[in-house]
matplotlib code that plots the C-alpha trace (Angstrom):
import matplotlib.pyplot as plt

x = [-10.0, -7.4, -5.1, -5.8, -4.7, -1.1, -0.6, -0.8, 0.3, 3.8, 4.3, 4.5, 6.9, 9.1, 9.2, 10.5, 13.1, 14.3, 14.4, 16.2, 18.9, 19.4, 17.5, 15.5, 17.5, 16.6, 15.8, 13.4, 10.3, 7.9, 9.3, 8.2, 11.4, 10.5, 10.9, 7.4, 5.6, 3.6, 0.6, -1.0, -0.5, 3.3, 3.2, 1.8, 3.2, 7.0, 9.9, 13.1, 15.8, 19.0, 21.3, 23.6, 20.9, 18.2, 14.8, 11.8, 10.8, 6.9, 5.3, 2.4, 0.2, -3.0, -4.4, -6.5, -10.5, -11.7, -14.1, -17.0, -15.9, -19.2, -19.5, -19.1, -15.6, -12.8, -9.9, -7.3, -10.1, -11.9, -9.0, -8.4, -5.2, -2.8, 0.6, 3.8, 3.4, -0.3, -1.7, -2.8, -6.4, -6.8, -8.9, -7.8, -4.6, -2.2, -1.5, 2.2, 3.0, 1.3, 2.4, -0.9, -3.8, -7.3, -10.6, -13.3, -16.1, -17.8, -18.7, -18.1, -15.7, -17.0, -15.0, -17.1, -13.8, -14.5, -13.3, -11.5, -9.8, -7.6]
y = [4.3, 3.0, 6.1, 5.4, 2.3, 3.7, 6.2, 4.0, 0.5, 2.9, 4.6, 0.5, -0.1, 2.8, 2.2, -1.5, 0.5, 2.2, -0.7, -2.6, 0.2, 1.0, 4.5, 2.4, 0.8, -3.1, -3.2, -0.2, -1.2, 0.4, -1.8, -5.7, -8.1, -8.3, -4.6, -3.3, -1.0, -2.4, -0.1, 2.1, 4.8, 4.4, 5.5, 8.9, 9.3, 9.0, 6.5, 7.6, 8.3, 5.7, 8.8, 11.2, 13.7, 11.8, 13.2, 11.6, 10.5, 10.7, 8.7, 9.7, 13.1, 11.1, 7.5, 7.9, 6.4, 3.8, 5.8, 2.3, 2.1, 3.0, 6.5, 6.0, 4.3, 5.8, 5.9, 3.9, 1.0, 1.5, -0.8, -4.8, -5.5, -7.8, -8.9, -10.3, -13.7, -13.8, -15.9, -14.0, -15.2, -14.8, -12.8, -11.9, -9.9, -11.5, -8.4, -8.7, -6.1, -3.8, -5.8, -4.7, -3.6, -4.0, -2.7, -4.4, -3.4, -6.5, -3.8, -4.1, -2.3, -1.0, -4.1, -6.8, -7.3, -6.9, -3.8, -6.0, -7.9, -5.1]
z = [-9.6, -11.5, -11.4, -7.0, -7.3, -9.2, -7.0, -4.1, -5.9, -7.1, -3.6, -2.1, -5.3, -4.5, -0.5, -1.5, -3.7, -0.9, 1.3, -0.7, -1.9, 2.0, 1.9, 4.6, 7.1, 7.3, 10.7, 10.6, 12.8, 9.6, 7.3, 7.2, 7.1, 3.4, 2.9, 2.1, 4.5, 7.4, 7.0, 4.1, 6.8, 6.8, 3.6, 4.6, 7.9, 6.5, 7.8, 8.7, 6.4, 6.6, 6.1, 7.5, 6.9, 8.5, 8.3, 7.0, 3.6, 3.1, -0.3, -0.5, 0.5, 1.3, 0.9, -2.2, -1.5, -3.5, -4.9, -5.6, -1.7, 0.7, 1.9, 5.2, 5.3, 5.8, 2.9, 4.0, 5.1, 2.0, 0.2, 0.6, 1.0, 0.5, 2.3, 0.2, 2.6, 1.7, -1.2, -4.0, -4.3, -0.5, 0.6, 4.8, 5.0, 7.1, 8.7, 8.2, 5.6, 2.3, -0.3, -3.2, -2.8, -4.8, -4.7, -2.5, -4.7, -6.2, -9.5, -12.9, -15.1, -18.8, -20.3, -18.3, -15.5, -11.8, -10.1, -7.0, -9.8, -11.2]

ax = plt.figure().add_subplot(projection="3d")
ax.plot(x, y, z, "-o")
ax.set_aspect("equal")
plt.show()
């Protein structure tokens, strides 16, 4: 689980990147007005490059499952997430933006720690 949550915690960090170096434009409708992406899924289905070359640039391949997350529910709703205007113990995504995102499973880790809390 923890290398999911890299894979997908590292392809918000590098979006931001990009928004914030120009790659993105700033008024590109996939992008919140804080720079992160508004959906996991925008993360897998690309955002336009701000470039002469234009093009897409995609992130990530798939949205990794949680894999404590139920059977039945699909990848990118097995996740909780969390928005950069949200408060960090909250736990309803304002819907504005991906900002983290942490396991829903209320399981614990070898160490004692709860899964939702890394």
């Amino acid at each position: 689980m923890r290398s999911a949550l890299r894979e997908v915690r590292s392809a918000i960090d590098v979006f931001h990147d990009d928004w914030l170096a120009g790659r993105i434009a700033k008024t590109n409708l996939k992008a919140s007005d804080d720079g992160f992406p508004k959906s996991l899924q925008v993360l897998v289905e690309g955002v336009e490059k701000n470039d002469a070359k234009g093009g897409l640039k995609y992130y990530l391949r798939r949205i990794p499952r949680d894999p404590f997350a139920k059977a039945d529910v699909a990848a990118v709703e097995s996740w909780a997430v969390r928005g950069y205007q949200d408060d960090p113990e909250s736990t309803i995504w304002g819907g504005d933006d991906v900002y983290d995102i942490r396991s829903k499973s209320d399981r614990t880790a070898l160490d004692g720690t709860f899964l939702k809390d890394w």
